[in-house]
C-alpha positions in Angstrom: -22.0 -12.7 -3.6 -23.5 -11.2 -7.1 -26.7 -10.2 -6.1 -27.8 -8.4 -9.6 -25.8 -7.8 -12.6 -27.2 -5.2 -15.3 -25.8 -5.6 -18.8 -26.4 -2.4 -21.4 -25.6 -2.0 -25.2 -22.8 -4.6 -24.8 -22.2 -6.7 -28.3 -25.7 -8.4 -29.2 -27.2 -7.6 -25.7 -29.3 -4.9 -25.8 -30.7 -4.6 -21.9 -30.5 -7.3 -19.5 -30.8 -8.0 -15.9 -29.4 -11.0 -14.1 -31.0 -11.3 -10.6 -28.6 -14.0 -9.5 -28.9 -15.8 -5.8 -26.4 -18.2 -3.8 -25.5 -21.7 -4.5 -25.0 -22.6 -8.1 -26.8 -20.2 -11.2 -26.8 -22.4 -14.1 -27.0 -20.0 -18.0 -28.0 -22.5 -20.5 -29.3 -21.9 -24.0 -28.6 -22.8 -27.9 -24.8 -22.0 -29.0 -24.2 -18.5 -30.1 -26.8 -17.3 -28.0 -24.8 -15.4 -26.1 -24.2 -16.9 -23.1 -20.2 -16.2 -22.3 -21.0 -12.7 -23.4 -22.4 -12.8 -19.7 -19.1 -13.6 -18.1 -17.5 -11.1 -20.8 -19.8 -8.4 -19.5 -18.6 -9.5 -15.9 -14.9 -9.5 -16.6 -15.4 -6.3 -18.4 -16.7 -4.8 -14.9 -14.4 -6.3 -12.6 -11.3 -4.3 -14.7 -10.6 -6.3 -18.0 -9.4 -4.1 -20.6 -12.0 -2.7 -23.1 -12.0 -2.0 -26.6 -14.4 -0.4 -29.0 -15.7 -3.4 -30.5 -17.6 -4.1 -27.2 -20.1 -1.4 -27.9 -23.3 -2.9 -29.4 -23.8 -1.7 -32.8 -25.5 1.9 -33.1 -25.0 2.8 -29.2 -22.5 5.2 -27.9 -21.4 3.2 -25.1 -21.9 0.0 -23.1 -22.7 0.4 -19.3 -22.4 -2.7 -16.8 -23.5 -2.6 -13.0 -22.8 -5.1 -10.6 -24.0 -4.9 -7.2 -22.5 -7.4 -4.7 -23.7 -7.9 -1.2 -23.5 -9.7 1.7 -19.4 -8.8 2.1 -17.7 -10.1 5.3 -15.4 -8.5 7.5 -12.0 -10.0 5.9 -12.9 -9.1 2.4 -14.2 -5.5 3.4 -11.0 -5.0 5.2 -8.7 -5.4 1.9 -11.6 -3.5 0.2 -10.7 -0.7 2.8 -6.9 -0.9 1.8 -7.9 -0.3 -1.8 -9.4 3.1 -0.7 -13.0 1.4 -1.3 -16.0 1.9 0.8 -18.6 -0.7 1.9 -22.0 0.4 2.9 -24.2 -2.1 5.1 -21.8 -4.9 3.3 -22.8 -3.4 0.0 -20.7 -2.5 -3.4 -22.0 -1.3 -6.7 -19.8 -1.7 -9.5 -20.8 0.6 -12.7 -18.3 1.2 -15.9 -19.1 2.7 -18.8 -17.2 2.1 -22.2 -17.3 4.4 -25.1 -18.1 3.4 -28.7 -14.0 4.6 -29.1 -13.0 2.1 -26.4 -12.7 4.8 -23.5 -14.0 3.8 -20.3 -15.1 5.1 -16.8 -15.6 3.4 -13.7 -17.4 4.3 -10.1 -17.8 1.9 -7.0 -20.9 3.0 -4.5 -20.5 6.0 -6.8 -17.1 7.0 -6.5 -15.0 7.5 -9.7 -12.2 4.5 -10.1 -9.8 3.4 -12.0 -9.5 -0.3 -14.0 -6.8 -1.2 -12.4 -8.5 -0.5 -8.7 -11.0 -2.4 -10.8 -9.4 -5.6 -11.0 -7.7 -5.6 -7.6 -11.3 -5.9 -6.4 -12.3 -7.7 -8.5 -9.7 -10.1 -7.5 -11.5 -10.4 -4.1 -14.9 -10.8 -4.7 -15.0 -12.9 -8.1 -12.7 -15.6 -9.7 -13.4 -16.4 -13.4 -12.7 -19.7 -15.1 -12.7 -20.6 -18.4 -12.3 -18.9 -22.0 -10.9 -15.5 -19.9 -7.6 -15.5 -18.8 -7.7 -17.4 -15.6 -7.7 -15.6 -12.4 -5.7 -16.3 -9.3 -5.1 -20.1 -9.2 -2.8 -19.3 -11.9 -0.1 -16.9 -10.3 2.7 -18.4 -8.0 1.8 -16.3 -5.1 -1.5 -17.4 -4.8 -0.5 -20.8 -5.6 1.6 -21.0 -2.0 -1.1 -18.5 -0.4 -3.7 -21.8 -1.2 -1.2 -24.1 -0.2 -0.6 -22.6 3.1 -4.0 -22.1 3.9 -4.9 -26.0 3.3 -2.0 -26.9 5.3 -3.4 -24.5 8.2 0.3 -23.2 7.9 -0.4 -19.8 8.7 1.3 -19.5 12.2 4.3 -20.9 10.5 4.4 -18.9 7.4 3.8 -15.3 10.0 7.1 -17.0 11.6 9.2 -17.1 8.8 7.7 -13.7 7.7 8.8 -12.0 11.2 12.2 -14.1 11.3 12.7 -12.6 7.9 12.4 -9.0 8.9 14.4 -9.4 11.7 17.2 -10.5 10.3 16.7 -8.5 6.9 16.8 -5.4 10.1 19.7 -6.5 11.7 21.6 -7.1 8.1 20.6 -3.2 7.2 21.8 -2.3 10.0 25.3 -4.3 9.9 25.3 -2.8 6.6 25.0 0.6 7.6 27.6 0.4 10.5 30.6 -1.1 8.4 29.5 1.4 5.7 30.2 4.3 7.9 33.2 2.8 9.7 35.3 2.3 6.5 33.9 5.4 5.2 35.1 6.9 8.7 38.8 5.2 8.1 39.2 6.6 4.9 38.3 10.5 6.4 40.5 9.8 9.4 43.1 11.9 8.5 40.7 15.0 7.3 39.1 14.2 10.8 41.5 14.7 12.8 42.9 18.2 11.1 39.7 19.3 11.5 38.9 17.9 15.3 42.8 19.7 15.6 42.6 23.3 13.7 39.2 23.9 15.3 40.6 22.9 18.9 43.6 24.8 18.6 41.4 28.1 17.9 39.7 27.9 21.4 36.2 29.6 20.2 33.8 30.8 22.4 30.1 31.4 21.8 29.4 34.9 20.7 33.4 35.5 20.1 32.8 36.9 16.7 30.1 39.2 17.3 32.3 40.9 20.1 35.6 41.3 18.1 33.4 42.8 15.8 32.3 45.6 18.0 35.5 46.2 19.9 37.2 45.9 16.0 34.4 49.1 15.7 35.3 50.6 19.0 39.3 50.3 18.6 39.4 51.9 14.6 37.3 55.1 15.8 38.7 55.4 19.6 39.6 59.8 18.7 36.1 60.4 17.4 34.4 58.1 20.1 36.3 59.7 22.7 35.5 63.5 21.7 31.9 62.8 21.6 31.8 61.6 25.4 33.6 64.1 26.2 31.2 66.3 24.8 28.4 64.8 26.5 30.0 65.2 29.6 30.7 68.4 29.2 27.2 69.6 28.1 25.8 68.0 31.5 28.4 69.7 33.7 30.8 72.1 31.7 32.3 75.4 32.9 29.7 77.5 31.3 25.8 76.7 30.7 25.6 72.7 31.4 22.1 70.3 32.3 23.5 70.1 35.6 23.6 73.9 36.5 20.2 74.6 35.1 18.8 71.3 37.4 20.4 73.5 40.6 18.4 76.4 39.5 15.2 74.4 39.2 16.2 73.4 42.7 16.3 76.7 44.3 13.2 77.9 42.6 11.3 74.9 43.6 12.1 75.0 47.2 11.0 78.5 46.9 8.0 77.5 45.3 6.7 74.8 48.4 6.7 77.8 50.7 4.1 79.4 49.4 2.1 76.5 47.5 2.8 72.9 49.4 1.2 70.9 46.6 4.2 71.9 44.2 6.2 69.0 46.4 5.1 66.9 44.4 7.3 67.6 41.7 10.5 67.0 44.4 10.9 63.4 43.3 11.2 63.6 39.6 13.9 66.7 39.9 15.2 64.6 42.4 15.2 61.6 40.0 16.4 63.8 36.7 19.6 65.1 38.9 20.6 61.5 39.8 20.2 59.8 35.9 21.9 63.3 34.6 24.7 62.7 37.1 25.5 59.0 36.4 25.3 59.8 32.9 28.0 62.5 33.3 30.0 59.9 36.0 29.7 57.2 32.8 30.4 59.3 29.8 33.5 61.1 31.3 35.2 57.9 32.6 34.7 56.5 28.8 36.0 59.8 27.0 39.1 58.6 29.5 39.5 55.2 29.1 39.1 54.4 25.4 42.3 55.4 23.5 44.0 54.2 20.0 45.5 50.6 20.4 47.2 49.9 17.2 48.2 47.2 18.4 44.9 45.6 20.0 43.6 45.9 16.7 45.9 44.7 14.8 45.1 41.0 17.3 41.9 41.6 17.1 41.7 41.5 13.4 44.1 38.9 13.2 41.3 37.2 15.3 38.6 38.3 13.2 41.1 36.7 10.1 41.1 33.1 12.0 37.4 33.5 12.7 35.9 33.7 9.0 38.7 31.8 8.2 37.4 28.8 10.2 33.6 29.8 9.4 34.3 29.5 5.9 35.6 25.9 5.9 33.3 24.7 8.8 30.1 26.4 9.4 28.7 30.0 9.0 28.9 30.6 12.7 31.6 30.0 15.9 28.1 27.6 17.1 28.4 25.6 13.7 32.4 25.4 13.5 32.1 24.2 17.3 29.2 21.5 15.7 31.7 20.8 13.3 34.1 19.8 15.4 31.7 17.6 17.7 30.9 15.7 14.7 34.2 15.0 13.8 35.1 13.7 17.0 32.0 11.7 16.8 33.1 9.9 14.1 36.3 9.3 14.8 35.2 8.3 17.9 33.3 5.3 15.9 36.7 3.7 14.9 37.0 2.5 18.6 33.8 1.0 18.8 32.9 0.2 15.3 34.9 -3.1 15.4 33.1 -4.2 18.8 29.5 -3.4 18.1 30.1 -5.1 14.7 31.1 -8.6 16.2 27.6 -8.0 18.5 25.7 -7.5 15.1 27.1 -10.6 13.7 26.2 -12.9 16.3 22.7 -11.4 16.6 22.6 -12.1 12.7 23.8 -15.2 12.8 21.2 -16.0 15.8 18.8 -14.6 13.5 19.4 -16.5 10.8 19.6 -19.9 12.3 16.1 -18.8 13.3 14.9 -18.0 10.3 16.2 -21.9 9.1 14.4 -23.2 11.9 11.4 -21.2 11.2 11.3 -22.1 7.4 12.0 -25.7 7.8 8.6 -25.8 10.1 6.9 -24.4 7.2 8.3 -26.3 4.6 7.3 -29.5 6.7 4.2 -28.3 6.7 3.7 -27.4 2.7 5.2 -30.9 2.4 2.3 -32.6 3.7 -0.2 -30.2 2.6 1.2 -30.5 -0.9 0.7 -34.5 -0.6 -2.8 -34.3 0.6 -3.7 -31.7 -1.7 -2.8 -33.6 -5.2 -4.2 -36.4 -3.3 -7.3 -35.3 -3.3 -7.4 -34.1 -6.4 -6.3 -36.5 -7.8 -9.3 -38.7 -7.1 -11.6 -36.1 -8.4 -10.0 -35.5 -11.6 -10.7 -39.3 -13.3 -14.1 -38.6 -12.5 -14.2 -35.1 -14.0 -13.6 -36.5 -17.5 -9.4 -36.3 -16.9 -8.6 -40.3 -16.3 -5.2 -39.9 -17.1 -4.9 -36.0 -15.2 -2.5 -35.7 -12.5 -1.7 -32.6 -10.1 1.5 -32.4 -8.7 2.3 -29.8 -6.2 6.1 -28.8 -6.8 8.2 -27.2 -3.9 11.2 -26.4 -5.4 14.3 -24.7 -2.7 15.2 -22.0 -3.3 19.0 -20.5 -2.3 18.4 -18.9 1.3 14.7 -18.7 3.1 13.2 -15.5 2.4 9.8 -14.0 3.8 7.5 -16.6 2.2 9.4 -19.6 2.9 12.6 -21.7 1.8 10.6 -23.4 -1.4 9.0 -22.2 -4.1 5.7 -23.5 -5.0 4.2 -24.5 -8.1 1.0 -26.8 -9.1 2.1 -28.5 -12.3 -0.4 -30.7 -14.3 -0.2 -33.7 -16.3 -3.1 -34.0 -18.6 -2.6 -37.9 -20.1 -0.6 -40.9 -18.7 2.9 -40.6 -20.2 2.8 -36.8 -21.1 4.8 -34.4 -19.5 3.6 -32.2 -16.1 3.2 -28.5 -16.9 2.8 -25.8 -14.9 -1.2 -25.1 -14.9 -0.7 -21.4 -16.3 0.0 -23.6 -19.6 -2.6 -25.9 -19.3 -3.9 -25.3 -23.2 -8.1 -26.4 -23.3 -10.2 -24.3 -21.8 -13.0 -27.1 -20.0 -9.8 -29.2 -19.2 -8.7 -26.2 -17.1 -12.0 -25.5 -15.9 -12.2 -28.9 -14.8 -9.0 -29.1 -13.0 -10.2 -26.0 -11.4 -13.0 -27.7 -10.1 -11.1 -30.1 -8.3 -9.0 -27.9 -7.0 -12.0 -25.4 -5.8 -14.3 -29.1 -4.5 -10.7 -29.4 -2.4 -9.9 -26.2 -1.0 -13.7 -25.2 -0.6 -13.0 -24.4 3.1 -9.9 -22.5 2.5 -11.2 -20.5 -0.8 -12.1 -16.8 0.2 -13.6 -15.9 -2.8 -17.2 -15.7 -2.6 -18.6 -16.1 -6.1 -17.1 -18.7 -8.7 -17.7 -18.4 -12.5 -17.1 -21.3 -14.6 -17.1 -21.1 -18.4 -16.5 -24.4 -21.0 -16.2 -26.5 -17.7 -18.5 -29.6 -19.6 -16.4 -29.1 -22.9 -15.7 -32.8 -24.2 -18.1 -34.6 -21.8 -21.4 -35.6 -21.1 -22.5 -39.1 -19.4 -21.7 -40.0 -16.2 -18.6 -37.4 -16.0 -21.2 -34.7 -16.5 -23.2 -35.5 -13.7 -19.7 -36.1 -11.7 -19.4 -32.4 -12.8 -22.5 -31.3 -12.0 -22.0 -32.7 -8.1 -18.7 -31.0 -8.1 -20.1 -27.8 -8.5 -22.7 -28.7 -6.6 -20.8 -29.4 -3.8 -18.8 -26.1 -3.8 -22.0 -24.1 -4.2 -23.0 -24.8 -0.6 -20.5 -22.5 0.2 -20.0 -20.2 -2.8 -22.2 -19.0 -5.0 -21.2 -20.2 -8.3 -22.1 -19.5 -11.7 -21.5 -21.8 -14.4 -22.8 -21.4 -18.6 -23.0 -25.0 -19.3 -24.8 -27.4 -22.2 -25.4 -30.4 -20.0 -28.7 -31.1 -18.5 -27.0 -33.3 -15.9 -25.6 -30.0 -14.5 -28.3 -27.8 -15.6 -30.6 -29.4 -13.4 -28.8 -29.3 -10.3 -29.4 -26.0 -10.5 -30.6 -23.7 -7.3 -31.4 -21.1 -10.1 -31.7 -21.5 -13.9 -31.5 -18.7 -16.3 -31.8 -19.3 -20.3 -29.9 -17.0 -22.9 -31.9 -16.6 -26.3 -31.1 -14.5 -29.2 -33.0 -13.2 -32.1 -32.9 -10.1 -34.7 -34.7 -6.8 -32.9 -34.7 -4.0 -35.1 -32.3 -6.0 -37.9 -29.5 -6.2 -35.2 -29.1 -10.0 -33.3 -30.1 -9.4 -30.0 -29.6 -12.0 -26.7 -32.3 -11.9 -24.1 -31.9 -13.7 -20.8 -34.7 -14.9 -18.6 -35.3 -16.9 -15.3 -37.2 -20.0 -15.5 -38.9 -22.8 -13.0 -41.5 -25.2 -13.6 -42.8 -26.4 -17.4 -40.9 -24.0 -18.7 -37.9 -25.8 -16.7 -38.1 -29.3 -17.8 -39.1 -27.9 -21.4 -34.9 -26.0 -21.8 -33.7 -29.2 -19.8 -35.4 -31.4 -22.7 -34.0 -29.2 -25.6 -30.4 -29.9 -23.9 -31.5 -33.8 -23.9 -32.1 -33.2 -27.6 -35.5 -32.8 -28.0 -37.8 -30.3 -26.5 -40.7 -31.4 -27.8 -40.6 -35.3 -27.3 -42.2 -37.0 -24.8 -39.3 -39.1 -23.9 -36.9 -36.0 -23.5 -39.5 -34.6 -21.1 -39.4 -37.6 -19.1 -35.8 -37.5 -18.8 -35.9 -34.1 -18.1 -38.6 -34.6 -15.0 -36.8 -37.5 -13.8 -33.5 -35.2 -13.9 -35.1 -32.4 -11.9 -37.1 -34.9 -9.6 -34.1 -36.9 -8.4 -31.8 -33.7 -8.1 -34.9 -31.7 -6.0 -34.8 -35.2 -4.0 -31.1 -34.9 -2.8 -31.2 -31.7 -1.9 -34.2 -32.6 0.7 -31.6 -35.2 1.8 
């Protein structure tokens, strides 16, 4: 609920607090005191737009704080989604607006924008009245209230589930015929590809080894001097690695006769001799093996050719030309079981969608009823509600297929006099005749409404008598679970009141300034008087006791 709300430099208020409790807050007070400046200053928080002529005259800017508290767990999970925190079921609301009509917002300190702004506000407050009307007035929130009096939310979590399924298995029909006829109109460029890649029998790592024998084949002479000459300098006719090792031999051996210790050097001549003599076995048998092959080289640039030929057209490398290939086949592949797996799809589709009829039909059975009961009952209320000749009607219009909120839409049209024709209640044109079929609505659907706090402006404009006390139990009846908070003139409703706060205005510093204060006691029955007509008269005052007296009396009840 709204536990405070602070209002600062905002039109003709200057500062004032509203310490507001549950059950129903009654603002009364004389007109043009200011009193729907107080749901202004709330809509102004909760993400209306602003503009620079809200900015009390002479201030830079006008700051409004709401804290709300006592949040449940289903309201601080879509809090949550919004990127909002809750702490201890707590939320402080502050936005500033500039004298220029810029504005900044924070929740539990945390910058925000207005549009974050009226998505909460959304959840926590619904305004009635001279603002534009809040949700009772879209379509979506029209079937969401609909549902929930029905109890139809099993059904309407069917037809949501039924409608992804099939909405699933129609993507992926979709997607399967889309790459089959794709597929048949390739076919041709398939198979040359599957064909020309086939017919080159690649191997993995071809290319980089026609490129080194292509190397070894163009330089065979020089390559073949050069080992030569290796060999030759490790066992030639004259001075050679080989001959010097022998040496080393001989003098070592010499040297362990007289100095034992020097064996230890045995195993790495030992070791030198053997590399130095594979390397001679190795570089000799090359110098007379490789030899010019005109003709190798010729194939294996031919190769080469074919090779960045194919790379060129398929893939930078024999792995992605071969990956090229694969893929080809895949698809063609596809052709002979496209037609198959696309006969599956449609009779899980059409199994789907007789499910999704069968689902929707159980909801729209259920709307069907709800619907009835619902204009039904508020239907009673409205005659006494001042609207004799009001009528809801709940329309459920089909729609062409189901979809995921059902096979209907669904609209509450109103018809405000006998003989007149329904509209739909976004164009209901008074303000208090709204308000007062909102009533009704909210006295009907007072288990099913989520919204915690309820703000009703102009809802006793045109009445007074015995509708306004049929007003003032209406609201009275949905405050015991909501808080509401309605600006009203009636004393009939004014003194139903769980707590009663009076707006006053008068010139402070030459600039009209409201005030609003709690009252109770003499000070009570005194404002309810002034509302009977006369503050000061003894009759009034009796009224005005009598009011308060029978009221306090049925609440003991």
């Amino acid at each position: 609920m709204l536990a405070e709300l602070r209002v600062r430099d905002l039109a003709t208020i200057a500062d004032v607090t509203l310490h507001l409790g549950p059950g129903l807050n009654v603002l009364t007070g004389e007109t043009g005191a200011g009193k729907s400046m107080v749901v202004d200053a709330l809509a102004l928080l909760l993400g209306e737009r602003a503009a620079s002529g809200n900015v009390r005259p002479g201030a830079s800017k006008a700051i409004l704080e709401g804290a709300f508290e006592g949040i449940d767990a289903t309201a601080r999970r879509e809090i949550d989604a919004l990127g909002l925190d809750v702490e201890d079921g707590r939320i402080v609301v502050r936005r500033e607006v500039s004298a220029e009509g810029r504005s900044r917002a924070w929740v539990n300190g945390s910058p925000t924008t207005a549009a974050v702004l009226g998505q909460l506000g959304a959840l926590l407050v619904d305004l009635h009245g001279q603002h534009e009307t809040q949700s009772l007035l879209h379509a979506g929130a029209q079937r969401d209230i609909l549902d929930a009096f029905a109890h139809a939310e099993a059904e309407r979590v069917a037809v949501e589930e039924a409608f992804a399924a099939l909405a699933a298995l129609r993507a992926e029909e979709a997607s399967l015929a889309a790459r089959r006829d794709e597929v048949r109109r390739r076919a041709d460029y398939l198979r040359h590809v599957v064909a020309e890649i086939e017919r080159a029998r690649l191997r993995p790592g071809e290319d980089e080894a026609l490129q080194a024998e292509a190397r070894r084949l163009s330089q065979a002479g020089a390559l073949g001097e050069l080992a030569q000459r290796i060999a030759d300098a490790l066992e030639g006719d004259q001075g050679n690695a080989l001959g010097a090792l022998g040496v080393a031999d001989r003098a070592l051996a010499a040297l362990e006769k007289v100095d034992p210790g020097a064996g230890t050097w045995r195993e790495m001549l030992d070791a030198a001799y053997t590399n130095l003599s594979e390397l001679v076995r190795l570089a000799a048998s090359y110098a007379d093996e490789i030899e010019e092959d005109p003709e190798r080289l010729a194939e294996v640039e031919r190769r080469r050719d074919l090779l960045f030929t194919l790379a060129g057209k398929y893939g930078p490398t024999i792995e992605a030309v071969l990956a090229t290939r694969a893929e080809s086949a895949a698809e063609l592949d596809l052709l002979d079981t496209a037609d198959v797996d696309l006969r599956a799809l449609a009779a899980r589709r059409s199994a789907a969608e007789s499910a999704l009829r069968a689902a929707a039909a159980t909801l729209s059975a259920r709307r069907a009823e709800g619907a009835d009961r619902l204009a039904r009952g508020v239907n009673r209320l409205l005659p006494r509600l001042g609207l004799p000749g009001g009528k809801l009607l709940v329309t459920l219009t089909p729609v062409a297929e189901p979809a995921a909120d059902g096979q209907e839409s669904v609209q509450f049209d109103v018809q405000l006099n006998v003989g007149l024709e329904a509209k739909p209640l976004a164009r209901v044109a008074s303000g208090g005749e709204l308000s007062r079929l909102m009533l009704a609505l909210k006295v009907v659907l007072v288990r099913q409404d989520a919204i915690a706090t309820l703000v009703f402006d102009e809802v006793d404009q045109g009445i007074g008598g015995e509708v306004g006390a049929q007003v003032g139990a209406a609201l009275a009846d949905v405050a015991e679970r909501h808080q509401v908070l309605v600006i009203t003139h009636l004393p009939q409703i004014a003194a139903r009141a769980d707590r009663h706060l009076v707006v006053s205005k008068q010139a402070r510093g030459g600039i009209a300034t409201s005030d609003v204060q709690p009252i109770h006691g003499e000070d009570r029955v005194g404002e309810i008087a002034r509302m009977l007509g006369d503050s000061e008269g003894d009759a009034a005052r009796r009224h005005a006791q009598a009011l308060l007296r029978r009221e306090g009396a049925r609440r003991e009840r």
